[in-house]
PASE-892249 format. One line per 8 residues: number of its first residue (from 1); their letters; for each residue x, y, z of N, C-alpha, C. Coordinates in Angstrom, 2 decimals, m for minus. Example, Ala and Ser with C-alpha at 12.3 -4.5 7.8 and 13.67 -1.06 7.14 Angstrom:
BEGIN
1> AS> 13.19:m5.69:7.80:12.30:m4.50:7.80:13.20:m3.30:7.80 | 12.85:m2.25:7.08:13.67:m1.06:7.14:12.90:0.03:7.87
***
This chain:
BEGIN
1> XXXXXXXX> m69.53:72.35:64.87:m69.13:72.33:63.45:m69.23:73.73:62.84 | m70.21:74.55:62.98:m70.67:75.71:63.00:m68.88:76.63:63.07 | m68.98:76.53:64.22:m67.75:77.12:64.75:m66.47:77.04:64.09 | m66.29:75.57:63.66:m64.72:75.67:62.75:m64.98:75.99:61.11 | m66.02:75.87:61.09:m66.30:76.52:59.82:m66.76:77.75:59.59 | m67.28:78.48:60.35:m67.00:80.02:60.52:m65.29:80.45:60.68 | m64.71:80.02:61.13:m63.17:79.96:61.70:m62.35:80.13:60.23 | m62.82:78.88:59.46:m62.00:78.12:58.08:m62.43:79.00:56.86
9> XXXXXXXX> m63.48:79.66:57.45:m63.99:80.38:55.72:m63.78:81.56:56.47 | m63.71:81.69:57.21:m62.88:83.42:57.57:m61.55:83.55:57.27 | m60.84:82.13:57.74:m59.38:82.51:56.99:m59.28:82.68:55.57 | m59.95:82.20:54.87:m60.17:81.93:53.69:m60.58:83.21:52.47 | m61.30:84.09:53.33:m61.68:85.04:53.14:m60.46:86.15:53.14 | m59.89:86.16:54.14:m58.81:87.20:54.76:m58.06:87.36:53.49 | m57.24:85.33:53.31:m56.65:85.74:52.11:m57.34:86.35:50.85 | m58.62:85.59:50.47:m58.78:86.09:49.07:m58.58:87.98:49.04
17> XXXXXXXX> m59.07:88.20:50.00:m59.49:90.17:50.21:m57.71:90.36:50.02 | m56.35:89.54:50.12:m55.26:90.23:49.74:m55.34:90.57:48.37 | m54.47:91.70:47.69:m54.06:92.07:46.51:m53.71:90.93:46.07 | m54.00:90.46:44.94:m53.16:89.80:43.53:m52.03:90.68:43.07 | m50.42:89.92:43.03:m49.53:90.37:42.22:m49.47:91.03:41.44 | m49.49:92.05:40.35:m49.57:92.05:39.14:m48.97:90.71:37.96 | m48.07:90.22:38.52:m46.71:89.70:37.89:m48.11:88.34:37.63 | m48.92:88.14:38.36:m49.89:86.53:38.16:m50.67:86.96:36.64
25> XXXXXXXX> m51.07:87.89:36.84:m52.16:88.15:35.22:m51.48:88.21:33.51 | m49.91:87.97:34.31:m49.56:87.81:33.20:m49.05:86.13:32.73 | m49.44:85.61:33.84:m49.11:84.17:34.24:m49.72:83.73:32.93 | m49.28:82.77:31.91:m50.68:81.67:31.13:m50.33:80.64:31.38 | m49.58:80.15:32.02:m49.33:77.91:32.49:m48.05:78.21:32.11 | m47.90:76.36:32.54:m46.22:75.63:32.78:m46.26:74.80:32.44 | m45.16:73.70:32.39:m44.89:72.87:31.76:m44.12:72.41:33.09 | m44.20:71.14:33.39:m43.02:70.72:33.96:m42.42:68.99:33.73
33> XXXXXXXX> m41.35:68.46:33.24:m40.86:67.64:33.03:m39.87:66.79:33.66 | m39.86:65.75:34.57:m38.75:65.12:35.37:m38.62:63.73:34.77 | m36.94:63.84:34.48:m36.64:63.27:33.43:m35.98:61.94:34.63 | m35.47:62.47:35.54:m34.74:61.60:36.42:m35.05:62.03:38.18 | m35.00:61.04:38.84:m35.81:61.58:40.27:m34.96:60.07:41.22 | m33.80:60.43:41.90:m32.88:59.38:42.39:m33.33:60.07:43.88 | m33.41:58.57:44.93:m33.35:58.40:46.25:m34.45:59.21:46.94 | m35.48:59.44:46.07:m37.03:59.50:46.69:m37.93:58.59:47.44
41> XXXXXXXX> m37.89:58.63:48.57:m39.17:57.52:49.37:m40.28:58.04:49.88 | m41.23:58.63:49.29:m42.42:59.05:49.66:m42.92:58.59:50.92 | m42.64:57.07:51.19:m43.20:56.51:52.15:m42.48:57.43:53.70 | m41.52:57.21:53.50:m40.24:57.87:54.66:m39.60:59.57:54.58 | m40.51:59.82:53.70:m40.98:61.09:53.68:m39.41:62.12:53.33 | m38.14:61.04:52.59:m37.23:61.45:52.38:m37.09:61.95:50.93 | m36.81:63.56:51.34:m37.02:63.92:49.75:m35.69:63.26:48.83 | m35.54:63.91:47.63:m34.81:63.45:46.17:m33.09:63.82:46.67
49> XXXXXXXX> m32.32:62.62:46.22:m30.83:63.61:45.88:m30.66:64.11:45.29 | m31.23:63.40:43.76:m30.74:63.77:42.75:m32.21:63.97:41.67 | m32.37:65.34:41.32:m33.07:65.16:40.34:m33.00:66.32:38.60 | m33.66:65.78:37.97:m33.20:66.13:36.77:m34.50:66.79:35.68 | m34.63:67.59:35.71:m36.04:68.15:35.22:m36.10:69.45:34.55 | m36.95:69.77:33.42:m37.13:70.83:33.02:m38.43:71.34:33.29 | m38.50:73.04:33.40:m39.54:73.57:34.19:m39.46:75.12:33.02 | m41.13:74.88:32.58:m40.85:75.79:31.22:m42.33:76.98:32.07
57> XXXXXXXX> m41.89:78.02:32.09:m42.99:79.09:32.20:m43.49:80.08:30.87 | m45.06:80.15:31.04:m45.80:80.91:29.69:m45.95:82.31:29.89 | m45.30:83.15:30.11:m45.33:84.83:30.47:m45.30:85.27:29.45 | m46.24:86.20:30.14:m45.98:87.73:28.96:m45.02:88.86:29.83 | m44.68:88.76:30.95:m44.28:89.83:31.76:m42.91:89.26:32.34 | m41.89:88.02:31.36:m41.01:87.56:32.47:m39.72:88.44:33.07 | m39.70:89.61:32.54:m38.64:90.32:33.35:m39.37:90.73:35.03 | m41.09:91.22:34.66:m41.39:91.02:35.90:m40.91:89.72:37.46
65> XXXXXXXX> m41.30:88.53:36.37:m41.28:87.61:37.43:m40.26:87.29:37.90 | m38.83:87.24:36.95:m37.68:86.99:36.97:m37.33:88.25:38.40 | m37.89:89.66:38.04:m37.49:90.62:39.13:m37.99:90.07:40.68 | m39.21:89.87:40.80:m39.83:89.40:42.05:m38.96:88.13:41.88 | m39.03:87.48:42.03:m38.10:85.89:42.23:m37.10:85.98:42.54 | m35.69:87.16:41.92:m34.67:87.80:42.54:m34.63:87.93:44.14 | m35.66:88.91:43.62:m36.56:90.06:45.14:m35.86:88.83:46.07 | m37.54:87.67:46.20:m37.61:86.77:47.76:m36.73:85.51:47.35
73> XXXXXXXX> m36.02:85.04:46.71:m35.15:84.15:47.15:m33.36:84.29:46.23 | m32.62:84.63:46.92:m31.52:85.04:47.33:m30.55:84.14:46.30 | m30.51:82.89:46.35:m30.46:81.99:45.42:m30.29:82.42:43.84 | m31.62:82.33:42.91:m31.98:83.09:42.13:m31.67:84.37:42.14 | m31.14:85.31:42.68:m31.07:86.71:42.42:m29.02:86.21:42.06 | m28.73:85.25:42.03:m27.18:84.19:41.99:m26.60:84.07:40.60 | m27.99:83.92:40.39:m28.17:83.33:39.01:m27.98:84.35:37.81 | m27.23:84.08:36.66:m27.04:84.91:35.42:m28.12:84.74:34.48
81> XXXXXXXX> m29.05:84.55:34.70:m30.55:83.95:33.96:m31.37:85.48:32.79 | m31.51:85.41:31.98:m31.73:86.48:30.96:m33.04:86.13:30.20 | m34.05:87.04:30.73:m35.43:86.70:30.28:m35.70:87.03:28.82 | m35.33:85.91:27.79:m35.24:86.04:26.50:m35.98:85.57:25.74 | m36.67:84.53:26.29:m37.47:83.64:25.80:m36.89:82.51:25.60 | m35.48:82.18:25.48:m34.63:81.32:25.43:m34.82:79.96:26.63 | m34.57:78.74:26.40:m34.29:78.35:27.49:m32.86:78.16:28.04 | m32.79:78.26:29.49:m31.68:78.53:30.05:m31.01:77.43:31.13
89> XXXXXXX> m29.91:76.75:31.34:m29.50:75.40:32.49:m29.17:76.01:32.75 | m29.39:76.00:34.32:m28.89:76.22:35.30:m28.77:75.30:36.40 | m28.09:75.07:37.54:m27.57:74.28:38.86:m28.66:75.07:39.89 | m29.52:73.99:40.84:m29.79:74.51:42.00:m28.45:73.79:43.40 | m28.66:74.78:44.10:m27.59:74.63:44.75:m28.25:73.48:45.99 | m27.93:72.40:46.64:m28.72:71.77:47.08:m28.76:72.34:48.81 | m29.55:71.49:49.44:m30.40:72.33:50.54:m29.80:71.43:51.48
***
C-alpha cells in the first residue's frame, strides 16, 4: 500500500510543482445552463445528439482566455467571437 501511494502522491506532486496559467487568476466562476439534452444514455455510455445550453464565464482577463482557447483548439480559433462582455451564439460543430 505504501508503494502505490508513494507512486499516487508523487504524481500528484509533479503536477502541482507545474506553473499556473496566468489566464486562471483571473478566472472568478461560471455559470452553466442546459436547457435541452436529446439522446443521452448514461447507462450505454452514449453521449448527447443534441444539446442546447448556455455557458457564461466571470473574467477579468477574457481577451486572454479567448487568446489561449484560439491557441489549443482549432475549432474556436473558427469562431468570430468578440470578448465584449456581451453574450455571444454560436454553433459547435459536432464530433
Amino acid at each position: 500500500l505504501a508503494d502505490v501511494q508513494g507512486g499516487l502522491f508523487a504524481a500528484h506532486e509533479q503536477a502541482l510543482a507545474q506553473p499556473v496559467p496566468p489566464v486562471v487568476y483571473d478566472f472568478h466562476g461560471f455559470l452553466a445552463v442546459v436547457d435541452e439534452l436529446e439522446g443521452f444514455d448514461f447507462a450505454r455510455k452514449q453521449p448527447p445528439e443534441k444539446v442546447d445550453a448556455s455557458f457564461l464565464l466571470a473574467m477579468d482577463n477574457a481577451q486572454g482566455l479567448l487568446a489561449m482557447g484560439q491557441a489549443m483548439i482549432p475549432q474556436l480559433a473558427e469562431l468570430t467571437i468578440e470578448p465584449d462582455g456581451k453574450a455571444h451564439r454560436f454553433e459547435l460543430p459536432e464530433a
